[in-house]
matplotlib code that plots the C-alpha trace (Angstrom):
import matplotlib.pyplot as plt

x = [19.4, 20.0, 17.1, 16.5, 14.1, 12.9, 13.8, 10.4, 10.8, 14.0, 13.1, 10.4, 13.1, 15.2, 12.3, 11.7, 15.4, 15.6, 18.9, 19.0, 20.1, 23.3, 24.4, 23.3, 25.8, 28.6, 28.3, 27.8, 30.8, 32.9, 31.8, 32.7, 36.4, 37.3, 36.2, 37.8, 41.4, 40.7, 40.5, 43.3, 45.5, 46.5, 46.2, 49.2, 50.1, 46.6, 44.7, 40.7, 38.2, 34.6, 31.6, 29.4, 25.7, 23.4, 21.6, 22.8, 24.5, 26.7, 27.0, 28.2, 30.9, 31.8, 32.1, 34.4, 36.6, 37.0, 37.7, 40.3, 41.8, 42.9, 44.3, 46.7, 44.2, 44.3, 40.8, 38.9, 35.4, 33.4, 30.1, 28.5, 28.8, 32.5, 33.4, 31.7, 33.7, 37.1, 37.0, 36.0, 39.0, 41.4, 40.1, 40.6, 44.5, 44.5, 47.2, 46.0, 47.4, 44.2, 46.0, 43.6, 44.2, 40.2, 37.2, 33.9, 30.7, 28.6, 26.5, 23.2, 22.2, 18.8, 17.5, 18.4, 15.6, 17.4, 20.7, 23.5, 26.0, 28.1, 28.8, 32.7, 34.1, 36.8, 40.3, 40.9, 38.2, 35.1, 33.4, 30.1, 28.1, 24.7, 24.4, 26.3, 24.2, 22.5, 21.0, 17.9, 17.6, 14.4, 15.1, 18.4, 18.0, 21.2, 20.8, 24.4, 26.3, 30.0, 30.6, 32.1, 34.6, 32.7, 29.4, 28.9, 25.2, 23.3, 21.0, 19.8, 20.2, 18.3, 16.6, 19.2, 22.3, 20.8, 19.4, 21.2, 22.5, 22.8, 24.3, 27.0, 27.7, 27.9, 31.0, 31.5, 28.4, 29.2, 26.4, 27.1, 25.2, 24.7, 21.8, 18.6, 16.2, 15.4, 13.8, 11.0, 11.8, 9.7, 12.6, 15.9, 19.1, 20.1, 23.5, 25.2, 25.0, 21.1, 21.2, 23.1, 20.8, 17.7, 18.9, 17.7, 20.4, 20.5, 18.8, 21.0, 18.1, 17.0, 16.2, 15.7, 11.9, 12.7, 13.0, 11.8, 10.9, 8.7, 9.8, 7.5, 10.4, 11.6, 9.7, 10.8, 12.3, 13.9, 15.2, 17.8, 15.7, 14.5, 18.0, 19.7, 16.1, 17.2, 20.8, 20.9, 17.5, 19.9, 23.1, 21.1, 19.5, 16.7, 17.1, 14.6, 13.7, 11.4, 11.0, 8.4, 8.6, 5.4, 5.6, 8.4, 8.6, 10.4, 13.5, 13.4, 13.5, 16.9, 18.2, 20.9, 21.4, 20.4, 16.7, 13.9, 11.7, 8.3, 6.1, 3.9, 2.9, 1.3, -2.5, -4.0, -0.7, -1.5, -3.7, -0.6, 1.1, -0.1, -0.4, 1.1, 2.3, 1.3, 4.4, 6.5, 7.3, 7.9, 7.1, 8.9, 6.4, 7.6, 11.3, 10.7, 7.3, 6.5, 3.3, 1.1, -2.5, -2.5, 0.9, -0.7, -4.2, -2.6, 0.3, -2.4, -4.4, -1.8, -0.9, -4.2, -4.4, -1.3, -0.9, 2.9, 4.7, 5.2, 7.7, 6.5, 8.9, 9.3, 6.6, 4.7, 4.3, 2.8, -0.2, -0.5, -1.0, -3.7, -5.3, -5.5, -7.8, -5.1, -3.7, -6.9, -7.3, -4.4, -3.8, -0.2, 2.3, 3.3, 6.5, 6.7, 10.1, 9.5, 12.2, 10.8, 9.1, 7.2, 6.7, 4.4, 2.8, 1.3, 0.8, -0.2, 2.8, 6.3, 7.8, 7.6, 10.9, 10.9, 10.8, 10.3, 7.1, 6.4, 7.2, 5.6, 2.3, 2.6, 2.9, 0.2, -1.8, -1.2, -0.9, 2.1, 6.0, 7.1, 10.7, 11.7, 14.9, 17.6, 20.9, 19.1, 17.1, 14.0, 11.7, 8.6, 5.8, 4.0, 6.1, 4.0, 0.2, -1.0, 0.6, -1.4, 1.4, 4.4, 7.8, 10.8, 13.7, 16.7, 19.4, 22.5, 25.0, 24.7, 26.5, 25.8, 28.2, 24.6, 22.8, 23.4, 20.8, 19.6, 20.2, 16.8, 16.5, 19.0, 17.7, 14.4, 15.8, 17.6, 14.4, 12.5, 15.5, 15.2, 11.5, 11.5, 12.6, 9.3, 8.9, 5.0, 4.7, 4.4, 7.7, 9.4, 8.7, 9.7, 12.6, 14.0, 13.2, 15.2, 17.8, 18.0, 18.3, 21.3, 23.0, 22.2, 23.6, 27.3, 27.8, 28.8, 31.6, 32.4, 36.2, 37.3, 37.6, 40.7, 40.4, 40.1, 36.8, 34.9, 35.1, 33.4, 29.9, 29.0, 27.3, 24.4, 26.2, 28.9, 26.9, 25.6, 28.9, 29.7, 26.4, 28.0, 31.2, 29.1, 26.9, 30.3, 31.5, 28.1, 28.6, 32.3, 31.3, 28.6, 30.7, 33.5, 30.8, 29.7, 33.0, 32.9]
y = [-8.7, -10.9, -11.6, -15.0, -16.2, -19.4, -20.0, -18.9, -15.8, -15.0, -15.9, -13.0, -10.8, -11.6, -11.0, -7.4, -6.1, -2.9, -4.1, -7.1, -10.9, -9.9, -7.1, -9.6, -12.5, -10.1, -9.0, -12.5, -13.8, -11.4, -12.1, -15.5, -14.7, -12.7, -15.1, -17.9, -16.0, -15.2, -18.9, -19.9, -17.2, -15.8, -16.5, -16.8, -20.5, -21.6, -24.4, -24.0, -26.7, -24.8, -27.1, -24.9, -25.9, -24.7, -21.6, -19.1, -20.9, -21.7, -18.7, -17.2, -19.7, -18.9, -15.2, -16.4, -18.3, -15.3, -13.1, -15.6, -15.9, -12.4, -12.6, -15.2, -18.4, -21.6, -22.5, -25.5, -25.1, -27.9, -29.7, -30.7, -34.8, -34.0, -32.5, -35.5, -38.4, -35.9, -35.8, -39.5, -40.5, -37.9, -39.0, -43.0, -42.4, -42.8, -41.2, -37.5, -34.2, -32.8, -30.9, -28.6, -26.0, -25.5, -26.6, -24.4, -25.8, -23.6, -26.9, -26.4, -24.5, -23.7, -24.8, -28.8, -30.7, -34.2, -35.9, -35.0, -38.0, -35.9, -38.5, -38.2, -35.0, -33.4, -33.5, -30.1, -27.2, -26.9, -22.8, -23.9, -20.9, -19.7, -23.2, -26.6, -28.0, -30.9, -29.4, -28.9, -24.8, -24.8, -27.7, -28.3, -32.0, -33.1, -35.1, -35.6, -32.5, -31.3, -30.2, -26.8, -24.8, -21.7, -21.0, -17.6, -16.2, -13.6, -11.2, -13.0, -16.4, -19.5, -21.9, -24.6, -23.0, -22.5, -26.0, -29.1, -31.2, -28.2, -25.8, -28.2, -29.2, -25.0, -24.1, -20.3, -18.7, -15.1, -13.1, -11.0, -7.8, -7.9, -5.6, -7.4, -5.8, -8.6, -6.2, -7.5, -11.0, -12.3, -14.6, -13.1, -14.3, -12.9, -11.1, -10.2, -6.9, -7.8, -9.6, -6.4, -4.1, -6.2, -7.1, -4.8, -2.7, -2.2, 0.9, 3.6, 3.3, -0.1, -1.9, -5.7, -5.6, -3.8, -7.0, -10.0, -13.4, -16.1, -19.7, -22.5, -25.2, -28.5, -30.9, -34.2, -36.2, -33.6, -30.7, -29.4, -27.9, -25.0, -24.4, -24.1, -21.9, -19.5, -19.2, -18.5, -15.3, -14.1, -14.1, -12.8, -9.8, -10.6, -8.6, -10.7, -14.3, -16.3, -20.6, -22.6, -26.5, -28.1, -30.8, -29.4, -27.5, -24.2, -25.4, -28.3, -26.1, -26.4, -22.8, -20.2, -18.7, -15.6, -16.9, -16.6, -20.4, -20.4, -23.5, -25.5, -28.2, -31.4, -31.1, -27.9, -25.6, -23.3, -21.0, -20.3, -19.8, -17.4, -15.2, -11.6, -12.7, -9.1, -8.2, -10.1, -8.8, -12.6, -16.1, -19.6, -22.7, -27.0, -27.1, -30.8, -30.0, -33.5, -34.5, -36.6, -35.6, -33.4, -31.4, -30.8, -29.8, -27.1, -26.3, -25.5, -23.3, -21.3, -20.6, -19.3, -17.0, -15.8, -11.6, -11.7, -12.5, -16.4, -18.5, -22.2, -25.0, -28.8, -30.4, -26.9, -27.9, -31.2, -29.4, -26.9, -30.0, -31.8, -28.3, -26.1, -24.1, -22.8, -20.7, -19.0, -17.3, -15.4, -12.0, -11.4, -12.0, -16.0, -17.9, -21.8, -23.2, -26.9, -29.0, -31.7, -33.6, -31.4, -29.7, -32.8, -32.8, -29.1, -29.3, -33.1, -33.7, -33.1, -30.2, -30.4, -30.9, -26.6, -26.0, -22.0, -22.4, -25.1, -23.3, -20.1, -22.2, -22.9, -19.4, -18.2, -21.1, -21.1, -16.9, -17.5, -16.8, -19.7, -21.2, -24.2, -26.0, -27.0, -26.6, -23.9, -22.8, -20.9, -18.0, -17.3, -14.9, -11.2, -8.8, -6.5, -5.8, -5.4, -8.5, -10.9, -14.1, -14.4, -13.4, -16.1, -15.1, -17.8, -17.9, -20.1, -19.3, -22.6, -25.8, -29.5, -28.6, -27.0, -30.8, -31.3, -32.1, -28.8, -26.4, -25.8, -24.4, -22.4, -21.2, -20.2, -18.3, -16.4, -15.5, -14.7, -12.0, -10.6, -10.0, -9.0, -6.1, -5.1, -6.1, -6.5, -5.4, -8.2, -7.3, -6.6, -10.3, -11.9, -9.9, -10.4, -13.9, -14.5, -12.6, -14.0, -17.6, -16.1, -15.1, -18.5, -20.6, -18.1, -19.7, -22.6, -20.6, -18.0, -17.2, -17.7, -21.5, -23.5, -25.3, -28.6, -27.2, -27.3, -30.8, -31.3, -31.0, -27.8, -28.3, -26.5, -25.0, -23.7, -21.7, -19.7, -19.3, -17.9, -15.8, -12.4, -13.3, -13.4, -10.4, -8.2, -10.1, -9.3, -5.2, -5.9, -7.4, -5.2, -2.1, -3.6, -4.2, -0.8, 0.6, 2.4]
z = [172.2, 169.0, 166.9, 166.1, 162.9, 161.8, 158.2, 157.2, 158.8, 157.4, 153.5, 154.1, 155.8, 152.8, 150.0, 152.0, 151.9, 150.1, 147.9, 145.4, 146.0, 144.3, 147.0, 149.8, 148.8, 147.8, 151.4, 152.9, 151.1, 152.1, 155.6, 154.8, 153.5, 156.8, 158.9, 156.8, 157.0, 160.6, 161.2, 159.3, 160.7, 157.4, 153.8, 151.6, 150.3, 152.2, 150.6, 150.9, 149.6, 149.2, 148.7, 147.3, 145.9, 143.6, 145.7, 147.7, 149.9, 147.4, 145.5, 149.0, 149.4, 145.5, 146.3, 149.5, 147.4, 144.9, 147.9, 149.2, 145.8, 145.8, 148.5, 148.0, 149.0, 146.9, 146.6, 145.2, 145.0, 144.4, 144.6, 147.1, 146.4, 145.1, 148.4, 149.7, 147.8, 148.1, 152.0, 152.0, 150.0, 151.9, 154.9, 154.0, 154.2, 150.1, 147.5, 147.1, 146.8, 148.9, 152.2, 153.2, 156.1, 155.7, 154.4, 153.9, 154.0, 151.7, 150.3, 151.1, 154.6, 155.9, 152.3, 153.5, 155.7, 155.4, 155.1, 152.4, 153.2, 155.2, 157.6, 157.7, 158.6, 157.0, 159.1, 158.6, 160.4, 159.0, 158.6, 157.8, 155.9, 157.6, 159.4, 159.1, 156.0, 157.5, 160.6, 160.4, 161.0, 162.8, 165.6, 165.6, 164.5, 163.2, 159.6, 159.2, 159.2, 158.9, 162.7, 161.9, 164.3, 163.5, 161.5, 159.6, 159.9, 158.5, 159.7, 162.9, 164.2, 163.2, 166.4, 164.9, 165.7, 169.6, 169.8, 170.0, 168.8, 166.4, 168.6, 169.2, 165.4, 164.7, 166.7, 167.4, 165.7, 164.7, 162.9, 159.9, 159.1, 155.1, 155.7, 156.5, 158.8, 161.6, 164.1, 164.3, 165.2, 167.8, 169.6, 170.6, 172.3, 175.6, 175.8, 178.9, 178.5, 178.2, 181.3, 183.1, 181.7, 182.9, 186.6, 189.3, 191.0, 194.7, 195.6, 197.8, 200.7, 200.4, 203.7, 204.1, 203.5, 200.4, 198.5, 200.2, 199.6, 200.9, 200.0, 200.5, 199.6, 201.3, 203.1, 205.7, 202.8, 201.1, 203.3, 201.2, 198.7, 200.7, 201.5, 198.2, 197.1, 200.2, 199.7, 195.9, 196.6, 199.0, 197.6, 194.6, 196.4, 198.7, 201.8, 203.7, 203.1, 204.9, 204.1, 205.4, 204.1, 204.2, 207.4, 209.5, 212.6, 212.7, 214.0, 211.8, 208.7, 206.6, 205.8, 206.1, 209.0, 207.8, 206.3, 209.1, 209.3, 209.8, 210.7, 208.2, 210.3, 208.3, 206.8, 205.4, 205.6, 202.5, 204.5, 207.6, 204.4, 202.9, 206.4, 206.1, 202.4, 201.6, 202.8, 200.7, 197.0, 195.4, 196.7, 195.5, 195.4, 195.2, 195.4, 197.6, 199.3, 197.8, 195.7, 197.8, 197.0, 200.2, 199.2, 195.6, 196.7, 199.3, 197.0, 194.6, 197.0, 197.4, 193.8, 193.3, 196.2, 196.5, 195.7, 194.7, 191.8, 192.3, 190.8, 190.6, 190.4, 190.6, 192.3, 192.6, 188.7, 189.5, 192.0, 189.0, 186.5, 189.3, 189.9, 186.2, 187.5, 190.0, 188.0, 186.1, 189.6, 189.9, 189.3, 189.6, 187.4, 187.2, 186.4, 185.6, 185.2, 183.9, 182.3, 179.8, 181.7, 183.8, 180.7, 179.3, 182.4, 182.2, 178.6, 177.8, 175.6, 175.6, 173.9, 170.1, 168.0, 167.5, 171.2, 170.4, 168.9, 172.2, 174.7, 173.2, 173.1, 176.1, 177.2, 175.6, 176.8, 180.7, 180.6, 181.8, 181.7, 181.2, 181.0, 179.6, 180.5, 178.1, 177.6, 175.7, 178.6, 176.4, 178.2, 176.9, 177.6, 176.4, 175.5, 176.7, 177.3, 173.8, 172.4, 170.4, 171.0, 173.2, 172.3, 173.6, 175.3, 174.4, 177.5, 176.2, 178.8, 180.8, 180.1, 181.1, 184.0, 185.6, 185.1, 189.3, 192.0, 193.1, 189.9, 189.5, 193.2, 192.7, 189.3, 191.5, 194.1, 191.7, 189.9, 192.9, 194.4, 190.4, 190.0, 194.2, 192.8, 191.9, 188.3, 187.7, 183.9, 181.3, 179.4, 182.8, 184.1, 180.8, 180.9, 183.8, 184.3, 180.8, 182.4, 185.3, 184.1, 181.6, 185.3, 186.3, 183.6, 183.6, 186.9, 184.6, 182.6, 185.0, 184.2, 187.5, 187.0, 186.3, 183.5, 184.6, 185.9, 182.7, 183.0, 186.1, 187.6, 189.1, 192.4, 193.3, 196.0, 194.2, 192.0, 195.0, 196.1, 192.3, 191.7, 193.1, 191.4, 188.0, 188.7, 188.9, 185.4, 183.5, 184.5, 183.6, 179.9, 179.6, 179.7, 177.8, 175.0, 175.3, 175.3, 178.6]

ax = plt.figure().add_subplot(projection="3d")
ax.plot(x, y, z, "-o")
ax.set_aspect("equal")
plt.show()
């Protein structure tokens, strides 16, 4: 995984590194220089314009300048407000001899909180240097920025270059190692080999009880959910499913034809629910069930009582927000997938602008794992038994393609077939529930799409149909990063 650090954390990693400031920006400058010939495909006769401030920032983007130099760049490095009235001026059509095949941002960086005046972007690409100045590196807030076509990092990520608007304004991130010791970040950034490496593999004599679910999803008014919630555990590995949806007869139960329906007739269902649940080895909760007081006090009865690893989703959140207490009775592991607003209901507010240190909160707070939506989906949860805070796992593999009706029941049988699997440790659960939302969100780019596609909405049925296709493309880009 790739560490990520708040700007905080990294000054310290910074003030701790066994070599001098000087070492550090000789390396991180010629990380910049590569990356800036890589981008212009070559350097003779190239024309570079490096705004470069007063701290190290700068002082990196002067090193890349020198580098480029030698090799046969023209450079201009400037000041910040100088780049600022020279783009303006090249950018308002006036005489100038200002023909830049690239422009590196190297003004201010993390070290920036507000705006610069960078509110017309350069014509030609932008490599912005540790993070487009402007962004703020903790949120992600965007103060007026350069949008660069690839950012230059060092030593781990910052939140701002994973959350938007951020992540947008920062292009391709690629991380440099200058020699900083980040290892004991407490957020990291899923990979897929990560994801391979965390996703249970089918066992030689598994049978269909080996790994089953129990979805309690869908309800009168909204029988699709349970199916979607079914489809995507089974085409993610549950050998067995079995849905109930709270109101509906057996037969009246929407589902694949290969997931077994159970009754839940109207009024005090949670106890028929929870019959032979023992058996089971994860259980899906709200997907649809609906959140009339009944729905919520029975949803909530069956949170607390049930013996399986239990994911909890949609208006299973709202029971858990009516019924706190719900949760303070379970024993096994818990999962709580809210987006925003469900995420102000369990918490009392909204998530706060640096959504790691939210959803970690709220981790620690609700003993939970708990995942937080986004186009940054952000997992959070102990790291393992002796941990005094959570540790966030950052997934970034979706795209606003996943923002369909239904995503989040797929996202939930995926994450019930994962932990089904038998994960019941504290880093296990995190783990795997981070890397099981990665799977989810590669359904979004998997490489089998034309390219028209990543214009278009991805139905929630189309991502099942894709899961198996992705599974087989994490082990494929997982060995190709390993080299096997």
């Amino acid at each position: 995984m790739i560490p990520i650090v708040t700007p905080a954390e990294m000054a310290a990693i910074d003030a701790a590194a066994p070599e001098g400031t000087d070492v550090l920006v000789a390396r991180a400058g010629a990380a910049v220089a590569i990356a800036a010939r890589r981008l212009m495909g070559g350097t003779y006769g190239r024309r570079v314009l490096v705004a470069a401030g007063k701290g190290n920032n700068g002082a990196d983007g002067r090193v890349a300048a020198a580098a480029l130099e030698r090799w046969g760049v023209r450079c201009r490095v400037v000041t910040p407000p100088e780049a600022l009235e020279l783009v303006g001026t090249a950018n308002s059509g006036a005489p100038t001899s200002a023909a830049w095949d690239l422009v590196i941002d190297a003004a201010y960086g993390t070290g920036l909180r507000g705006s610069w005046g960078a509110d017309r972007a350069p014509a030609a690409p932008v490599l912005a240097v540790d993070i487009p100045s402007g962004i703020d590196a903790l949120t992600g807030e965007d103060h007026g920025c350069w949008p660069a076509a690839v950012t230059v990092t060092f030593g781990a990520l910052k939140p701002g270059l994973l959350l938007h608007p951020g992540a947008a304004a920062a292009g391709d991130v690629e991380l440099a190692p200058i020699g900083l010791d980040a290892s004991g970040a407490m957020s990291w950034l899923v990979t897929d080999a990560d994801a391979d490496a965390s996703l249970p593999a089918a066992e030689p004599a598994a049978h269909k009880w080996r790994r089953a679910a129990r979805v309690i999803a869908g309800s009168p008014q909204m029988r699709g959910a349970g199916h979607l919630v079914c489809a995507a555990a089974q085409q993610a590995g549950a050998g067995m499913v079995v849905v109930s949806s709270p109101g509906l007869r057996a037969a009246d139960v929407a589902r694949p034809a290969e997931a077994v329906a159970r009754d839940l007739r109207p009024g005090e269902w949670a106890g028929p629910a929870l019959e032979g649940i023992e058996r089971f080895d994860a259980a899906v909760i709200g997907p649809g069930i609906g959140t009339d007081p009944t729905a919520s006090a029975q949803a909530a009865r069956f949170i607390a009582d049930c013996p399986v690893p239990l994911i909890v989703d949609a208006d299973g959140l709202t029971a858990l927000a009516d019924h706190p207490e719900c949760l303070h009775e379970r024993t096994a592991p818990t999962v709580l997938t809210p987006h925003d607003g469900e995420f102000a209901k369990l918490t009392g507010g909204p998530p706060a602008a640096d959504r790691f240190e939210a959803v970690r909160r709220a981790a620690d707070e609700l003993n939970a794992v708990v995942l937080l939506k986004g186009p940054t989906t952000l997992v959070a949860g102990r790291a393992g038994p002796g941990a005094d805070t959570s540790a966030v796992l950052a997934a970034a593999s979706g795209t606003a393609r996943l923002a369909t009706a239904g995503s989040g029941d797929v996202l939930s049988g995926v994450i019930a077939a994962v932990l089904s699997a038998g994960a019941t440790e504290p880093d296990a659960v995190l783990s795997q529930t981070a890397a099981a939302a990665h799977w989810h969100g590669r359904t979004a780019s998997f490489g089998g799409h034309e390219p028209a596609a990543a214009l278009t909405p991805l139905t929630a049925m189309h991502q099942v149909e894709l899961l198996g296709a992705v599974r087989a493309g994490l082990a494929a880009s997982a060995a190709e990063m390993s080299g096997t």
